[in-house]
FIDREN-974450 format. One line per field, with one value per residue (C-alpha): residue number from 1; residue in one letter; x, y negated, z. Coordinates in steps of 0.1 Angstrom, whole numbers, plus 5000, padded with zeros to 4 digits. Example, Ala and Ser with C-alpha at 12.3 -4.5 7.8 and 13.67 -1.06 7.14 Angstrom:
REM FIDREN-974450
k	1; 2
r	a; s
px	5123; 5137
py	5045; 5011
pz	5078; 5071
END
This chain:
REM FIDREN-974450
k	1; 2; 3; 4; 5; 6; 7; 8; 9; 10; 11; 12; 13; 14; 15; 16; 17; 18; 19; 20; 21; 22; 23; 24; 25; 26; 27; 28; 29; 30; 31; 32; 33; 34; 35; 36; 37; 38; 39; 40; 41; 42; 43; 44; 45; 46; 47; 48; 49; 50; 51; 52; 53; 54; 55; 56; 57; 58; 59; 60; 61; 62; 63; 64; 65; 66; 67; 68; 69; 70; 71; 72; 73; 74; 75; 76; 77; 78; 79; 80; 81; 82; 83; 84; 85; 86; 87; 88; 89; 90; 91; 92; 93; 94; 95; 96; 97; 98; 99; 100; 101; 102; 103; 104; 105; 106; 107; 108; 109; 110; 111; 112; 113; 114; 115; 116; 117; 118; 119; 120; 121; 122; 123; 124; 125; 126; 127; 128; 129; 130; 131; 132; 133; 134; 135; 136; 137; 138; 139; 140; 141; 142; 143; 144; 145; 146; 147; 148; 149; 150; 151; 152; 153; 154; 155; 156; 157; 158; 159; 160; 161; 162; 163; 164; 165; 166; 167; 168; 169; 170; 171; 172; 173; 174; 175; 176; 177; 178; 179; 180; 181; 182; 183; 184; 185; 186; 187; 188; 189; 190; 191; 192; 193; 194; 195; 196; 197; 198; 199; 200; 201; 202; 203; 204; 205; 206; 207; 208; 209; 210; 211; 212; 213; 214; 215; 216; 217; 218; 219; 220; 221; 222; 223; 224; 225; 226; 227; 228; 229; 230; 231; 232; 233; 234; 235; 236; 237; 238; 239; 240; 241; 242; 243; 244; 245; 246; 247; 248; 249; 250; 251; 252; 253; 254; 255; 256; 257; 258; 259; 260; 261; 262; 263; 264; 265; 266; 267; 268; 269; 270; 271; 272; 273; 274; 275; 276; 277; 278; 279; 280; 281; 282; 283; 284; 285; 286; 287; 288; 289; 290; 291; 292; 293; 294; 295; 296; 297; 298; 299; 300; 301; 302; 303; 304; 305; 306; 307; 308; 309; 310; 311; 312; 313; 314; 315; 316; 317; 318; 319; 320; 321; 322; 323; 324; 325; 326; 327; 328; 329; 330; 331; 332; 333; 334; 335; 336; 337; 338; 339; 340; 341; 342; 343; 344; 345; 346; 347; 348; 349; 350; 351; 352; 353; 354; 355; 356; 357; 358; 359; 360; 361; 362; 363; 364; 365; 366; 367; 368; 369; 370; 371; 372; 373; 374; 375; 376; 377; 378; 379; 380; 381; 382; 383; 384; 385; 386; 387; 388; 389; 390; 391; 392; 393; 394
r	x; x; x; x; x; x; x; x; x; x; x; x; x; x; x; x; x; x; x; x; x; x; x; x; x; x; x; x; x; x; x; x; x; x; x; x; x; x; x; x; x; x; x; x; x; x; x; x; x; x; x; x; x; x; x; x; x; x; x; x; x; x; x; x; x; x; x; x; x; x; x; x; x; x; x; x; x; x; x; x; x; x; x; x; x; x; x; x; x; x; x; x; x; x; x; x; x; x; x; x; x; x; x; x; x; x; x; x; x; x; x; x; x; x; x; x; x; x; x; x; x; x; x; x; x; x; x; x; x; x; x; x; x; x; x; x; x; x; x; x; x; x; x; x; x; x; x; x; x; x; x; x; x; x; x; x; x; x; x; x; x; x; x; x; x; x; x; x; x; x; x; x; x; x; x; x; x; x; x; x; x; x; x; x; x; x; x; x; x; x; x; x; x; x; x; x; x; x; x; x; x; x; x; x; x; x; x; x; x; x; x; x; x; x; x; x; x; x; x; x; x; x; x; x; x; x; x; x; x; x; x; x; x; x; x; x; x; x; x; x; x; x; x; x; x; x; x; x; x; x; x; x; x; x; x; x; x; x; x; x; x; x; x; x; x; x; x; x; x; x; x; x; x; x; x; x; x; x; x; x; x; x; x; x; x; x; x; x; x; x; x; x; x; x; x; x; x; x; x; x; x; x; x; x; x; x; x; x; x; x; x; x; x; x; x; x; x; x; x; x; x; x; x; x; x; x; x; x; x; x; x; x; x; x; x; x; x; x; x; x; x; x; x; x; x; x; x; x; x; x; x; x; x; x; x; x; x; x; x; x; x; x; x; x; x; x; x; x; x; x; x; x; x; x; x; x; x; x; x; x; x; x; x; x; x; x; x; x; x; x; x; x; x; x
px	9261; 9301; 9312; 9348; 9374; 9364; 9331; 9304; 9282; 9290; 9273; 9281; 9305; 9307; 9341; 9359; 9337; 9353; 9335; 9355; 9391; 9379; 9375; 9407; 9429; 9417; 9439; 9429; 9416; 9426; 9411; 9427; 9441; 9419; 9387; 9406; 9412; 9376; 9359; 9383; 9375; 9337; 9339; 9358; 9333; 9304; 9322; 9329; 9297; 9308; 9286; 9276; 9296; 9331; 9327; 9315; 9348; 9372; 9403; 9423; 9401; 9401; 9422; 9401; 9408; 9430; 9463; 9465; 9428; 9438; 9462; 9444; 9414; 9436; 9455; 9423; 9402; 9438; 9441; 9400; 9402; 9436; 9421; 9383; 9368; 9338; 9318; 9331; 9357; 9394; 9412; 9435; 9403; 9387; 9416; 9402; 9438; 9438; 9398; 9395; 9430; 9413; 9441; 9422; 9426; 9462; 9464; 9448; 9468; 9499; 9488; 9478; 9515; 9529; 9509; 9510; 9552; 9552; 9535; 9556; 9587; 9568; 9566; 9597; 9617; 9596; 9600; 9632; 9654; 9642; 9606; 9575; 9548; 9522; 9542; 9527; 9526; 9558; 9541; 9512; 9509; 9536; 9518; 9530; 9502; 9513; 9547; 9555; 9566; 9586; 9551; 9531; 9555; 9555; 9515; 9518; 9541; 9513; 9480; 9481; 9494; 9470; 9440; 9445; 9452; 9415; 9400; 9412; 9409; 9375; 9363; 9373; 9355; 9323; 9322; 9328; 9298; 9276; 9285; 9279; 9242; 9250; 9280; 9272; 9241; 9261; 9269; 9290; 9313; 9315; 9327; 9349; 9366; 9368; 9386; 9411; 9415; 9389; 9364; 9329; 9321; 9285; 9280; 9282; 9302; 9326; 9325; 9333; 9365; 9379; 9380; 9391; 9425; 9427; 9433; 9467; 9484; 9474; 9475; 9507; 9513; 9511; 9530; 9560; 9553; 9558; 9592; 9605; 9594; 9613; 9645; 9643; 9641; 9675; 9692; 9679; 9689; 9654; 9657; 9693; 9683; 9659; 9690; 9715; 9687; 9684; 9665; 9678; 9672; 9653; 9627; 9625; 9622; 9595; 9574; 9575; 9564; 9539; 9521; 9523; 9508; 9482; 9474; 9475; 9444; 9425; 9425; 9414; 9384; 9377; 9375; 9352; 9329; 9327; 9321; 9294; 9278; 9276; 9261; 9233; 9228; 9219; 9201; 9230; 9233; 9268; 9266; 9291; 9308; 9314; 9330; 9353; 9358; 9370; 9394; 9410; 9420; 9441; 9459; 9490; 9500; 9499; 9519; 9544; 9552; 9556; 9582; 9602; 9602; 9620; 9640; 9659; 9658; 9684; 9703; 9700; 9679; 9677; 9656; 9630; 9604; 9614; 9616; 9589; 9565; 9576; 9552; 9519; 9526; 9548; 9531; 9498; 9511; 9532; 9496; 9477; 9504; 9514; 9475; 9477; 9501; 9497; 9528; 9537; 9516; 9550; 9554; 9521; 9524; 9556; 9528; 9513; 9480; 9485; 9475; 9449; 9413; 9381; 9365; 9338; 9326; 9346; 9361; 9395; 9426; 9442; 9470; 9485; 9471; 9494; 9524; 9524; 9521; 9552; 9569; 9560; 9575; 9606; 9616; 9605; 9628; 9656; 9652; 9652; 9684; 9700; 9691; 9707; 9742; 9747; 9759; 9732; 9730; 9737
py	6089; 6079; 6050; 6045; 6026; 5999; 5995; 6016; 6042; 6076; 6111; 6137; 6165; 6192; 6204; 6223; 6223; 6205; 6175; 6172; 6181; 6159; 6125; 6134; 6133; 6094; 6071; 6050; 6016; 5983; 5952; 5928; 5893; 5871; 5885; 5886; 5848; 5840; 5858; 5838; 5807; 5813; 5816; 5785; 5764; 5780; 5773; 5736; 5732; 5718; 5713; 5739; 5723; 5720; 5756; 5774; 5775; 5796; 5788; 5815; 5815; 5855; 5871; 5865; 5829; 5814; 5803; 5764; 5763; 5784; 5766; 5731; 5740; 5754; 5723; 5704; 5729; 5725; 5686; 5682; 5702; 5687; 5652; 5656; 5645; 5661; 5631; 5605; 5609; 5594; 5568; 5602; 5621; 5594; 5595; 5629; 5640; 5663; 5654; 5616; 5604; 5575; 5546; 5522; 5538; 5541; 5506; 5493; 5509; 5498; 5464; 5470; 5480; 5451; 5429; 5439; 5445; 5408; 5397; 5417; 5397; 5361; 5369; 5383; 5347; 5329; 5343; 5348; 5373; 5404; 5387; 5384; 5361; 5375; 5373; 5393; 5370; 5373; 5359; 5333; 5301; 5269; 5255; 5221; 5198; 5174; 5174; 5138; 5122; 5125; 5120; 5140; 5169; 5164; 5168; 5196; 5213; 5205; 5219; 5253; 5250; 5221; 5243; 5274; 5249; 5232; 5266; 5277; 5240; 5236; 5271; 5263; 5229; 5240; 5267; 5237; 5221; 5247; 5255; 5215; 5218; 5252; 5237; 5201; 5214; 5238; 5219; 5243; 5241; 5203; 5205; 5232; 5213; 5182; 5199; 5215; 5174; 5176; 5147; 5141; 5172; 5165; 5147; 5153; 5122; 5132; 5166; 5160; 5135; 5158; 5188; 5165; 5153; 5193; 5183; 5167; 5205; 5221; 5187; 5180; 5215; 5208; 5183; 5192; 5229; 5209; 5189; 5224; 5235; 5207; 5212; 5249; 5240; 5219; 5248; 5271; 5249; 5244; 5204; 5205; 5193; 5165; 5153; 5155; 5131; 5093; 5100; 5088; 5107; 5082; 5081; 5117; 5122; 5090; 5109; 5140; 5120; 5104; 5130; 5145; 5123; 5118; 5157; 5151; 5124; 5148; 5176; 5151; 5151; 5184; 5188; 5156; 5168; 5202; 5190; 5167; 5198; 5223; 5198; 5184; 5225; 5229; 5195; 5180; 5138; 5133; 5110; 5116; 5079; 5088; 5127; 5107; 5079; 5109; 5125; 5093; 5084; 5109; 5107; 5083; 5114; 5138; 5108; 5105; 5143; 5137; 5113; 5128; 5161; 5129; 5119; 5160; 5164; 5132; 5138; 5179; 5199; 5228; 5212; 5206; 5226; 5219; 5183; 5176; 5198; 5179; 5149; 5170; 5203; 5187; 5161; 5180; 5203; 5177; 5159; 5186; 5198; 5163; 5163; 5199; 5195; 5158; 5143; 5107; 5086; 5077; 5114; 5119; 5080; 5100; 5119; 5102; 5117; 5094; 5066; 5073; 5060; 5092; 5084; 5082; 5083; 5051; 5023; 5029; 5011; 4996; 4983; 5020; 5031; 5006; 5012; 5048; 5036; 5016; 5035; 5070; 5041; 5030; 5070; 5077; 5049; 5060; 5096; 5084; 5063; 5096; 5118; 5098; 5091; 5132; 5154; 5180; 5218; 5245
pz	4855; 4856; 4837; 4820; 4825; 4801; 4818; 4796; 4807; 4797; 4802; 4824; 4809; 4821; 4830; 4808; 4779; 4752; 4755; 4787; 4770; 4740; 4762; 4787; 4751; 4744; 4756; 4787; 4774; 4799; 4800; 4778; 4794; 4774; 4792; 4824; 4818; 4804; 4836; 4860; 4838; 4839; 4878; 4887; 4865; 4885; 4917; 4909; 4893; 4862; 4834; 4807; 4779; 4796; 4803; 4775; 4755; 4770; 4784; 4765; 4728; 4716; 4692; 4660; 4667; 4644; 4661; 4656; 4668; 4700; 4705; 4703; 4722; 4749; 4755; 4754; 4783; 4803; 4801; 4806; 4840; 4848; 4846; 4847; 4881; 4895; 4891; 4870; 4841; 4850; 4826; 4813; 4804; 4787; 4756; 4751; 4736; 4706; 4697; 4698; 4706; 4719; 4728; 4747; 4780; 4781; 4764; 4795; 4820; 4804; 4806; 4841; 4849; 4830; 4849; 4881; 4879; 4866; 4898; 4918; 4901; 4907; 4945; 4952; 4938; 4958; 4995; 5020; 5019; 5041; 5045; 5030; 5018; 5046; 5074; 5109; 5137; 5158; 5191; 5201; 5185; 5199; 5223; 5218; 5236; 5266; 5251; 5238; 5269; 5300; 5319; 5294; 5303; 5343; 5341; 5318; 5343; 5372; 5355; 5360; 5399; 5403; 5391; 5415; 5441; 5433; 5430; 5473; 5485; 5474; 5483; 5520; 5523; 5506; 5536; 5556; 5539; 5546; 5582; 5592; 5608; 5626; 5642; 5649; 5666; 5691; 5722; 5734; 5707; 5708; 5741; 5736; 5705; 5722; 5751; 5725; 5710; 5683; 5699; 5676; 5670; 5679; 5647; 5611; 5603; 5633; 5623; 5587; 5603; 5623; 5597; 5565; 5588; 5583; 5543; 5547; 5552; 5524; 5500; 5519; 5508; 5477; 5467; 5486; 5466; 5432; 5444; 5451; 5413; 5405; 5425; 5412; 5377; 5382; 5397; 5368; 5339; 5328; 5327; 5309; 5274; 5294; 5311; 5283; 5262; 5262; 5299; 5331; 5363; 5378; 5350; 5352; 5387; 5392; 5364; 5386; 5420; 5407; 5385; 5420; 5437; 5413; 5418; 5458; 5452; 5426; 5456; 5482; 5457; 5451; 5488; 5494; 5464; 5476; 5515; 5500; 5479; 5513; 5531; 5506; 5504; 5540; 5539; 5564; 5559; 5549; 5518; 5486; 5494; 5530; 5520; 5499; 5522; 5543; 5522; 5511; 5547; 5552; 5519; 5532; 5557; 5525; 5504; 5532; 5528; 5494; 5499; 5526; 5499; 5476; 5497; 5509; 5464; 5465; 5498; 5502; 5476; 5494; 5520; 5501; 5512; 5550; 5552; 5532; 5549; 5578; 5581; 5576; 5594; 5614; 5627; 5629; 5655; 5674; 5677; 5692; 5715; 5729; 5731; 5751; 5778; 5783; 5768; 5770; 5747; 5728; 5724; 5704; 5686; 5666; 5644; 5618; 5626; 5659; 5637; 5610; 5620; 5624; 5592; 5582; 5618; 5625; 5596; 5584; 5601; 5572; 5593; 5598; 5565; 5550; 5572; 5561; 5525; 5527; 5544; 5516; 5490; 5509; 5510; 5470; 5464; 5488; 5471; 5440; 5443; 5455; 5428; 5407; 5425; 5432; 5410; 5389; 5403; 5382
END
């Protein structure tokens, strides 16, 4: 069997009968558009899987179709596919143009445009030029805590040095803490200290002494580290506006020292806490009151550092550091080297260390303790009175 061009089965002929010359003289019969279109129709529905009804008409109606009908129900398949979701039915196909002419969908979209174009116009008169309502933050939040007063400012300045400063001091006395029983009960180390000028080793009260005048470097440190913030902050312009406001200098600089010195007394009791905790650890008899006894003796060396720092921010600022790590550092090594060679007693009596009592192995000599006091005060007030005869660095 052969089939035709237009697709229906014909019987063989058998050449050159005329049969044969009979179908070579019909003319050749080509599929028409319309079925072309209809097939192509038929096959996208079944590849979308649309529904039965949407795809029985065709998209291009046949011949016999009158022309105004073709015409409408081909402009209804073309805007039903255009706007007809696979699922749902959008706000276009739901007029149903040319059958229902429904206006209730476009109704409601209108008056969604009107709306949301008048709300558009509300917002824009009432925010900046070049900025919006919902604004993205530009940075962190203002911090502005600790920033009322001259005082309020000098402690909010000290926080974040005093915290790390807390965080090494007390790490090293805590080792200190727990070490006590292994070293007070070594003989050979006691003699060996007391040899090198640390006497009482043998103890843990003279033991505890002997390391805690170790805590007037670093709180000596300290303080003489925040002076030199403060110095540096002149030369950088950083305390400009304070000094162009209704401040003095002297008010300033008294709210720096003494926030200072209030940070000095808060490390002397990290480390006598943290002395106290290593040795209740280990089971050692050092009480809390006599760890803080301790640090508190040696507190007038690490205030006298403090005010000899004062005093080189009035008379030469960038001395700071140098001077006022004088009386700790300073005097600490003077001690143990007049100690070492045997220098005249009047030699050794020149360090401060000279004259602070062992506590809590022994009571505390108030007489030097206040001499030291006095004389930290006479050189805050000296410093002070300079700092605010010289001119400002900038």
């Amino acid at each position: 069997m052969t089939s035709s061009v237009s697709g229906s089965p014909q019987p063989n002929a058998r050449p050159g009968s005329r049969q044969a010359l009979r179908r070579s003289a019909q003319p050749t019969r080509i599929p028409s558009l319309n079925s072309t279109a209809n097939r192509a129709s038929s096959a996208s529905c079944a590849t979308i899987g649309d529904s039965a009804s949407r795809c029985s008409t065709p998209v291009v109606p046949s011949p016999r179709t009158k022309p105004a009908t073709r015409n409408s129900a081909a402009v209804d398949r073309i805007v039903r596919f255009a706007s007809a979701d696979t699922s749902t039915d959008g706000p276009l196909a739901l007029t149903h143009p040319y059958r229902d002419d429904r206006w209730a969908p476009l109704l409601a979209l209108a008056l969604t445009a009107a709306a949301l174009a008048y709300l558009a116009l509300t917002l824009a008169g009432r925010r900046d030029i070049g900025a919006g309502l919902l604004r993205p933050p530009a940075g962190r939040a203002p911090r502005s805590w600790l920033l009322g007063s001259v005082g309020a400012f000098a402690v909010r300045r000290m926080l974040r040095p005093l915290a790390g400063w807390s965080a090494g001091i007390g790490a090293y006395f805590l080792l200190i803490g727990l070490l006590v029983d292994s070293l007070t009960g070594n003989p050979r180390f006691a003699d060996l200290a007391a040899q090198a000028g640390f006497a009482g080793l043998g103890t843990v009260e003279g033991y505890a002494a002997t390391l805690f005048a170790l805590l007037a470097i670093p709180i000596g440190a300290f303080a003489t580290a925040r002076l030199t913030a403060f110095a540096a902050a002149e030369t950088a312009g950083r305390l400009t506006l304070l000094h162009a406001g209704p401040v003095t200098r002297t008010r300033l600089l008294t709210a720096e020292v003494t926030t200072t010195v209030a940070g000095t007394a808060a490390l002397a009791a990290v480390a006598a806490v943290t002395t106290w905790v290593g040795a209740t650890v280990v089971g050692a008899d050092l009480s809390l009151a006599a760890a803080l006894a301790g640090t508190a003796n040696v507190l007038p060396v690490a205030l006298l550092g403090a005010a000899a720092a004062t005093l080189a921010l009035g008379l030469a600022p960038r001395t700071v550091t140098t001077i006022g790590m004088l009386p700790t550092a300073g005097g600490f090594l003077l001690e143990v080297t007049a100690d070492s060679v045997h220098a005249p007693a009047w030699i050794g009596s020149l360090s401060p260390y000279a004259h602070l009592a062992a506590v809590p192995a022994t009571a505390p000599d108030w007489a030097a303790v206040g001499v030291l006091v006095g004389g930290a005060v006479a050189l805050i007030a000296a410093g002070n009175w300079a700092y605010a005869q010289r001119d400002m660095r900038l």
